[in-house]
N, C-alpha and C positions, 0 to 999 in steps of 0.2 A: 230506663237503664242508666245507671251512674258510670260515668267514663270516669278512672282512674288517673287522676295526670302526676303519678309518684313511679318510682319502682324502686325495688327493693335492693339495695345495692349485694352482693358476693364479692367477699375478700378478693377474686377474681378482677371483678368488676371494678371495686376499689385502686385494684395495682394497675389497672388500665386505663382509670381517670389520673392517674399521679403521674405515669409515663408517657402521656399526654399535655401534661403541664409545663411550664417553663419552669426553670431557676433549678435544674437539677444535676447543680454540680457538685462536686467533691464535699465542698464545707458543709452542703446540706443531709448528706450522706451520713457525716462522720457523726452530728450530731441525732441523727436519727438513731444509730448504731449504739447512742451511748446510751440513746434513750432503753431501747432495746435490751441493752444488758441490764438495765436495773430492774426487770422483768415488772410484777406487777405496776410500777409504779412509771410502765410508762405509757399507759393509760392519759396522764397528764399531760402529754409532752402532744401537740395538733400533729393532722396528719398532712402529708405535702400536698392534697390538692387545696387544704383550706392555707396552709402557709404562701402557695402559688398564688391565692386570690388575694391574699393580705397585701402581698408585694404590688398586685395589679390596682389594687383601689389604693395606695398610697399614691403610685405614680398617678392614677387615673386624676385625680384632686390637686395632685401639684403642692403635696403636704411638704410641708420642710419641717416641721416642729412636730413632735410626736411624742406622746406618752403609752406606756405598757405597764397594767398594774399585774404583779407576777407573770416571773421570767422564769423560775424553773432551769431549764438547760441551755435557755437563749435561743430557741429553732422562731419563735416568736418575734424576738429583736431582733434576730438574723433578716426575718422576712420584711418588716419595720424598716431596718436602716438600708436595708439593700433599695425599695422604691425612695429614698429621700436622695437627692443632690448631696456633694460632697462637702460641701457646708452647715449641710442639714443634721438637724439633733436631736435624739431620741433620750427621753429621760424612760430609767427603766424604775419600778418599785419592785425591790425582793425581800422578803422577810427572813428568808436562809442563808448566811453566810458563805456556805458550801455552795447551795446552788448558785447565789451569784457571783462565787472565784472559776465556776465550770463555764455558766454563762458569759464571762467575760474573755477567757478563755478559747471559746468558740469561736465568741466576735474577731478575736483577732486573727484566728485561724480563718476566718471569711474575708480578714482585712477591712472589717467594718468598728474595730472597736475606736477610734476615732470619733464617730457617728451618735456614738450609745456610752450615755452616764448611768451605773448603777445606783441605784441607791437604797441602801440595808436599812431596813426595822420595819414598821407598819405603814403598809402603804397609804393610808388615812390620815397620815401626820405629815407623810411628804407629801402627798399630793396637796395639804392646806395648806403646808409649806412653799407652794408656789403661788405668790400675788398677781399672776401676769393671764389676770382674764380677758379671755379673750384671743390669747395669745398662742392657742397650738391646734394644727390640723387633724389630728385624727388622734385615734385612742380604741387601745385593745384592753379589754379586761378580761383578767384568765385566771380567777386568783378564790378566794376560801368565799364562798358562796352567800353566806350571812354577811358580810361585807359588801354586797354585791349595789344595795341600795345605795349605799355613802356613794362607793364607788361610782358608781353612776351620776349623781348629783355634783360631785367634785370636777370630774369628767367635763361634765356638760358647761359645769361654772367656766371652767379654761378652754374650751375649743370656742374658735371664730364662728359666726353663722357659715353654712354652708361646712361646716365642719362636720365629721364622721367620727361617730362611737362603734365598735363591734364587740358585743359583748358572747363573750365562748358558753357553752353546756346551758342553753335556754332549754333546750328539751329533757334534760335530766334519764334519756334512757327512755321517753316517753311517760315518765310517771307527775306531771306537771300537771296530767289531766288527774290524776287522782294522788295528790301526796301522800307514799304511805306516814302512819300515823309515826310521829318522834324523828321524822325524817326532819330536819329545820332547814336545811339546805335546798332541798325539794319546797319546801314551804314557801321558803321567802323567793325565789325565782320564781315559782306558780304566781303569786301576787304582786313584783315585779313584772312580770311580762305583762300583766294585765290593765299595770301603772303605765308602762310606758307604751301601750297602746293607746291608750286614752291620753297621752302627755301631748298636747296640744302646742310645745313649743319644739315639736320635732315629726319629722315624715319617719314612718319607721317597715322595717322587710323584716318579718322569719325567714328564715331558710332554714330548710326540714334537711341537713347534710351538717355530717360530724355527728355531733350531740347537741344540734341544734345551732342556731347564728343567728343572732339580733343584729340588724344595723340598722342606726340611728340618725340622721342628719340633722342637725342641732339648724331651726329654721332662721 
């Protein structure tokens, strides 16, 4: 007999891990809400108990330097600069205009925009744009999926040992096990997760919650 060690979450279930979590105050409300109004498109935007853990492994690590490749509405940065110290600095990468005048926005309606530097155009340029390897604790990637490899390799260049990657949507909806065909986004995370299981200059977790979660500890 195979013992099952998963279950199946209900949107029920869901609102009762969230209402369970810490950090659910007003700022994080309002941008879920905003998320919510742009209907389908906010699919994008994490949900609070994965935003609650974000917050929990930054403080857990004692990160002060932090990177976020796409910010989207900022519920991500919010989570980010809320676990760093009040000296502590989050570089954000956004490729939207829009999105990062809303995300910053946010920030300061949390009283975190102090904390968190935007920065507009491709995240692949700003991220090689910073020379200070070695130099930042942890790193969320939540951004255009074919990107996902640079991403990760830029990522890894600038965090400390003992420093944390979490990269968002490794499970793709479950279709990872079998990319449908022209899917390239599905494609390149299928072989991505497969890379960084075998990447031997990092300890690495799935976690089967959201759309999947990679964390990475850069050894």
């Amino acid at each position: 007999m195979t013992v099952e060690r998963f279950i199946t979450l209900s949107p029920e279930l869901h609102d009762y891990l969230v209402a369970h979590s810490s950090f659910r105050d007003g700022s994080v409300q309002e941008v879920e809400q905003a998320a919510r109004d742009m209907g389908e498109l906010e699919e994008m935007q994490i949900g609070g108990d994965q935003a609650a853990l974000i917050t929990v492994l930054v403080r857990a690590i004692g990160a002060r330097r932090a990177l976020e490749v796409g910010t989207f509405l900022g519920y991500g940065a919010i989570s980010i600069a809320r676990g760093l110290p009040e000296d502590g600095k989050l570089i954000c990468c956004e490729l939207s205009e829009e999105y990062a005048e809303r995300a910053h926005q946010h920030l300061t309606n949390a009283g975190l925009a102090d904390r968190a530097e935007i920065k507009v155009g491709p995240a692949l340029d700003t991220l090689r744009g910073l020379g200070d390897d070695g130099a930042y604790d942890f790193a969320f990637i939540d951004a255009d999926k074919p990107g996902y490899p640079a991403y990760y390799e830029e990522c890894l260049r600038l965090l400390r040992p003992n420093g944390l990657i979490m990269l968002d949507n490794t499970l793709r909806e479950g279709t990872v096990i079998e990319p449908p065909e022209g899917d390239e986004g599905t494609a390149v995370i299928a072989e991505l997760n497969d890379r960084i299981a075998a990447d031997d200059r990092v300890d690495v977790a799935m976690l089967g919650f959201a759309d999947g979660i990679t964390l990475a500890r850069k050894k």
